[in-house]
C-alpha positions in Angstrom: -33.6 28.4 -31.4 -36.5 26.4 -32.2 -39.8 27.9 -32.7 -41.6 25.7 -29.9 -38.7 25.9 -27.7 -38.9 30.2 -27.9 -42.5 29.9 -27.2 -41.9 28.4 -24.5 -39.7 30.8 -22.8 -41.9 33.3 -23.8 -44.7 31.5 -22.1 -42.2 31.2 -19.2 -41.4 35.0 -19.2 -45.0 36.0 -19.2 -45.9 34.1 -16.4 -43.0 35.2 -14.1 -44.1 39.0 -15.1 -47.4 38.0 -13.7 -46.5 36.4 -10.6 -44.5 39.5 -9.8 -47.2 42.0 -10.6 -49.8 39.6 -8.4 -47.0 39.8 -6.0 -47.1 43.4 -6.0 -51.0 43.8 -5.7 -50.7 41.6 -2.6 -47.9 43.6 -0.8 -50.1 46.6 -2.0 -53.4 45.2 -0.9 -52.1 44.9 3.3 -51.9 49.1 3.5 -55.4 49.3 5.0 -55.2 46.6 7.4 -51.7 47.9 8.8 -52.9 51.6 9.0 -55.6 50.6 10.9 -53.4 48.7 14.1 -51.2 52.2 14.8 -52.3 54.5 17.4 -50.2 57.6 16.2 -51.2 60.5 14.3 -51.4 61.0 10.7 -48.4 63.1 10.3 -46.4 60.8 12.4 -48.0 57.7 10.0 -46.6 59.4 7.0 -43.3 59.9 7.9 -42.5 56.7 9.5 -43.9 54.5 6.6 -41.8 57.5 3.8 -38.8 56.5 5.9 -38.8 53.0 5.9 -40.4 52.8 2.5 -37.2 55.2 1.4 -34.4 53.2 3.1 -36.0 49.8 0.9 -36.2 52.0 -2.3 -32.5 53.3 -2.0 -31.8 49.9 -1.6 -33.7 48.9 -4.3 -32.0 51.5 -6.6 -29.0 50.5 -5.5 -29.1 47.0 -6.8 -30.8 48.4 -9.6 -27.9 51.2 -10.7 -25.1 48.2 -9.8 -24.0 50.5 -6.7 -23.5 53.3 -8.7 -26.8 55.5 -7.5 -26.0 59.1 -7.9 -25.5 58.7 -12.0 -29.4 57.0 -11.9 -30.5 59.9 -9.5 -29.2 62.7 -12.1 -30.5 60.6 -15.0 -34.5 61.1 -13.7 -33.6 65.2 -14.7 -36.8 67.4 -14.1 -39.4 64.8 -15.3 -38.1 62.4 -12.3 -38.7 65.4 -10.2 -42.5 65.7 -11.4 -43.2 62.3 -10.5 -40.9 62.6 -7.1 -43.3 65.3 -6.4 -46.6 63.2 -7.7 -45.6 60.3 -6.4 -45.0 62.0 -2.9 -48.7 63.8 -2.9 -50.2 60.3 -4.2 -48.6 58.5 -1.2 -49.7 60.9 1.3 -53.3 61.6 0.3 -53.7 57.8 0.2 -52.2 57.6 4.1 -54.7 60.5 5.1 -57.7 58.8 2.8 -57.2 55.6 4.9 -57.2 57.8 8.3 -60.9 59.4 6.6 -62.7 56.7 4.5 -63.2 52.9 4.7 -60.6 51.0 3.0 -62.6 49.8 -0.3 -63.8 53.3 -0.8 -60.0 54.0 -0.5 -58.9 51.5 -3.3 -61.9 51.4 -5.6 -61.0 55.2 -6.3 -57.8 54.3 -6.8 -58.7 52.0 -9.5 -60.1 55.2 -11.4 -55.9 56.6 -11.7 -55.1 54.7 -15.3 -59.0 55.7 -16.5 -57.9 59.8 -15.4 -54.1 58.9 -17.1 -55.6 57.6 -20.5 -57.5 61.0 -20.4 -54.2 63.6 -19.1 -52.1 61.4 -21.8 -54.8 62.1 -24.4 -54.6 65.9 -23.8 -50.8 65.8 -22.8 -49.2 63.5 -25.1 -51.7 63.3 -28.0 -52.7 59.5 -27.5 -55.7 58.3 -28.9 -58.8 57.8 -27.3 -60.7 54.6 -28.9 -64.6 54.3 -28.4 -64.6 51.6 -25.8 -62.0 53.7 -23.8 -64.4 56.5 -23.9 -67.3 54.0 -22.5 -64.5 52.9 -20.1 -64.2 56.2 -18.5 -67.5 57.0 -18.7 -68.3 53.7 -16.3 -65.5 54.4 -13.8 -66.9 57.8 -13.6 -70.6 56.3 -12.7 -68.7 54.0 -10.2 -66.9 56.7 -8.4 -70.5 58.9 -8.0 -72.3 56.1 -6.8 -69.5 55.7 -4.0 -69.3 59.7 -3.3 -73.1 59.6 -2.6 -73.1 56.7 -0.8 -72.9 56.5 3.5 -69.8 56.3 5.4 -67.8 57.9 2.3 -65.5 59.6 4.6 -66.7 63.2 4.0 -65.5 66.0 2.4 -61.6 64.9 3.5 -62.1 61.3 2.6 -63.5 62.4 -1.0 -61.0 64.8 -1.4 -57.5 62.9 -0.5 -58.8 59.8 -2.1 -59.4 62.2 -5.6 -56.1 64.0 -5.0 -54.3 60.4 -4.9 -55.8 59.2 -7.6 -55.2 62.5 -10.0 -51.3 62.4 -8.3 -51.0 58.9 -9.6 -52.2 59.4 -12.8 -50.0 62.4 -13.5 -46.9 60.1 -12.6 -47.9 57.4 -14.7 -48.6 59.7 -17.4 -44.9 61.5 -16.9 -43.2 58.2 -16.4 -45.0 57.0 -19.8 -43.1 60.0 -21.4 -40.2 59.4 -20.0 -39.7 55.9 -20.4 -36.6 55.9 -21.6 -35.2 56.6 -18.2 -35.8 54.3 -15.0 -37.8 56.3 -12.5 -37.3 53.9 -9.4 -34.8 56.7 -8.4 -38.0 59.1 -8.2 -40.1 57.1 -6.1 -37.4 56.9 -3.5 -37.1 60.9 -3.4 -41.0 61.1 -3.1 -40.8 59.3 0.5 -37.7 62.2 1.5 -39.8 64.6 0.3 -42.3 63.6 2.3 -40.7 63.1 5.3 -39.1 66.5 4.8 -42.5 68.3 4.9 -44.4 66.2 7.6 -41.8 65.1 10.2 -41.5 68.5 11.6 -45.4 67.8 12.5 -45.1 64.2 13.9 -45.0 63.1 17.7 -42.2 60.2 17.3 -42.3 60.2 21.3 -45.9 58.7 21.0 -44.7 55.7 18.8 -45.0 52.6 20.6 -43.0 49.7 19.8 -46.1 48.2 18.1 -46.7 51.0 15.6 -43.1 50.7 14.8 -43.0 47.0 13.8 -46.3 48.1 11.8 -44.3 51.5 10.2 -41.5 48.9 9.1 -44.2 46.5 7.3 -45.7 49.0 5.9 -42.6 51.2 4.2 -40.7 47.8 3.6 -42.7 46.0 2.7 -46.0 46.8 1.7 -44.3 49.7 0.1 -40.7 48.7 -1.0 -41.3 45.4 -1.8 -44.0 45.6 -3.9 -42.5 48.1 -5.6 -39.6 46.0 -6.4 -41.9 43.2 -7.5 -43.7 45.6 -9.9 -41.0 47.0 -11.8 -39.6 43.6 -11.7 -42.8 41.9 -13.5 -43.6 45.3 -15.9 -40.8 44.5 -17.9 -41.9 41.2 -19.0 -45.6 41.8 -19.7 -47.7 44.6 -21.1 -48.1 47.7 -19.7 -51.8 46.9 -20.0 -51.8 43.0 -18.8 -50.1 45.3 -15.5 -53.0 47.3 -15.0 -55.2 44.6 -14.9 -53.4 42.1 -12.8 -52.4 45.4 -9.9 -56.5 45.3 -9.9 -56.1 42.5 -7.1 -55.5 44.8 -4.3 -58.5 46.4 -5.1 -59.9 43.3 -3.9 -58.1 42.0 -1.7 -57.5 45.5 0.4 -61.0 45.5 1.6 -61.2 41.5 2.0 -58.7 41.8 4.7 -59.9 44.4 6.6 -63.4 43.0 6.6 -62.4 39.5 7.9 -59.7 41.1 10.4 -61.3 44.0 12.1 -65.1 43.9 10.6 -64.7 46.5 8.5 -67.5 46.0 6.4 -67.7 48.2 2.8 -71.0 50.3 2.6 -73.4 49.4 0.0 -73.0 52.1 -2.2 -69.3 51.4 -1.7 -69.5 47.6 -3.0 -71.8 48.8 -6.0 -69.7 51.8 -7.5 -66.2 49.6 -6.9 -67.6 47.0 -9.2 -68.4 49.4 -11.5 -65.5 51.0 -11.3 -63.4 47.8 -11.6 -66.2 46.9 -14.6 -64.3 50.0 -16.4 -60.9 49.8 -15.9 -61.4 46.1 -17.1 -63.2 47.5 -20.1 -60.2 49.9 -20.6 -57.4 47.2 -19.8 -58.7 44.6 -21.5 -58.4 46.2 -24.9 -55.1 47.8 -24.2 -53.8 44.5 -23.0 -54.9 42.7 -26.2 -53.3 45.5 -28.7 -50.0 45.2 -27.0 -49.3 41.4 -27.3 -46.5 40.9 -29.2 -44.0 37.8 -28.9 -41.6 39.7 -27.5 -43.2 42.2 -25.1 -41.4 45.9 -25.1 -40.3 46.5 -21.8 -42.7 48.7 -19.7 -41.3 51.7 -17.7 -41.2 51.3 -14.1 -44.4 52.2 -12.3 -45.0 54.7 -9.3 -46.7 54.3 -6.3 
């Protein structure tokens, strides 16, 4: 092949991965307006939007394994159970932060999970630590004070489940970065039965109305499912870093909607310490993203959620 003519598909390839990934951080980004139109409980939240969201992600793996599921469930061994379990805490502290916090305080927290990662893979896995990744972290950590002093930070609960998601998300991506060897799409799709498991015995499925159910199935299918499927469709054809970066949309966009649908204006302190902590992971993304062009990118593991 031609030199020009394999640029070009490369160019081509790169810019499907990032459509997919934008793709992705837009189904992603809808989670706060949905939560807020059910009337149910939060127990009753998480395990509708684990079901649905489990149902789309066994199809998903389905497709994925060529019909043949139970060989890609045993290949995930006892690491794919870490990040079932991570993946399952992650996804419920997020649902209960949402039920506790405003929305952008929600997500620009979030955005602090790959700063918290590059420090548990440092310790775990041994990998290095540059000088501008130290500043990195050091500027998401301002960020996140500034939004745990500010007003209307959701108190003690809304702190807490929004740093427990975050820590749970790192740990899987960390885990999955290990392990990516082995596709851990099968993981994510136990993480919703465990979490139905443990909360459905709690919820009041008499009290759903047919209105919170068409918003349980957007929310599993697809602001869950499908943009999961569009991520680990669009990681394989970019870096892992250019992912990072680009899933920093529904940081954005989350809070948008909400504010221009319901009024849910962010806090001041809220605004301030997001963009700082978006000003970090940029810091840290940017420079990952950069070392890990290549004309043929190496195919990223699947991400968790």
């Amino acid at each position: 092949m031609a030199p020009s003519a394999a640029f070009h598909d490369h160019d081509r390839e790169r810019r499907t991965g990032q459509l997919f990934v934008a793709l992705a951080a837009l189904a992603w980004s809808t989670a706060g307006v949905l939560q807020r139109g059910l009337s149910v409980d939060t127990a009753t939240q998480l395990a509708g939007r684990s079901f649905f969201g489990g149902l789309a992600l066994l199809a998903f793996v389905l497709v994925l394994s060529r019909g043949r599921p139970v060989g890609a469930f045993r290949a995930i061994g006892v690491s794919g159970l870490a990040v079932a379990l991570c993946t399952a805490v992650a996804t419920s502290s997020f649902v209960v932060a949402l039920n506790y916090a405003n929305v952008a305080n929600v997500l620009f927290m979030q955005a602090v999970a790959p700063v918290i990662a590059a420090v548990l893979a440092w310790v775990a896995l041994g990998e290095s630590i540059s000088r501008r990744s130290w500043v990195a972290m050091a500027t998401a950590v301002a960020g996140v004070s500034l939004m745990v002093g500010g007003a209307g930070n959701g108190g003690a609960v809304g702190i807490g489940a929004s740093l427990l998601m975050a820590l749970a998300f790192a740990l899987a991506i960390v885990i999955t970065r290990h392990r990516r060897d082995v596709s851990m799409a099968p993981a994510t799709c136990l993480a919703q039965l465990i979490v139905v498991l443990v909360v459905a015995p709690f919820a009041s499925f008499g009290s759903v109305t047919e209105h919170d159910l068409t918003l349980l199935v957007f929310l599993g299918v697809a602001q869950m499912g499908l943009g999961m499927a569009f991520l680990t469709m669009g990681a394989r054809l970019i870096p892992a870093g250019e992912v990072a970066l680009i899933t920093l949309l529904e940081v954005v966009l989350g809070p948008l909607w909400v504010w221009i649908s319901i009024s849910e204006r962010p806090s001041t302190a809220a605004l301030v310490g997001g963009l700082v902590v978006i000003l970090g992971v940029v810091l840290q993304t940017t420079q990952r993203t950069q070392a890990s062009l290549s004309p043929r990118p190496v195919p990223a593991p699947d991400a968790v959620r």
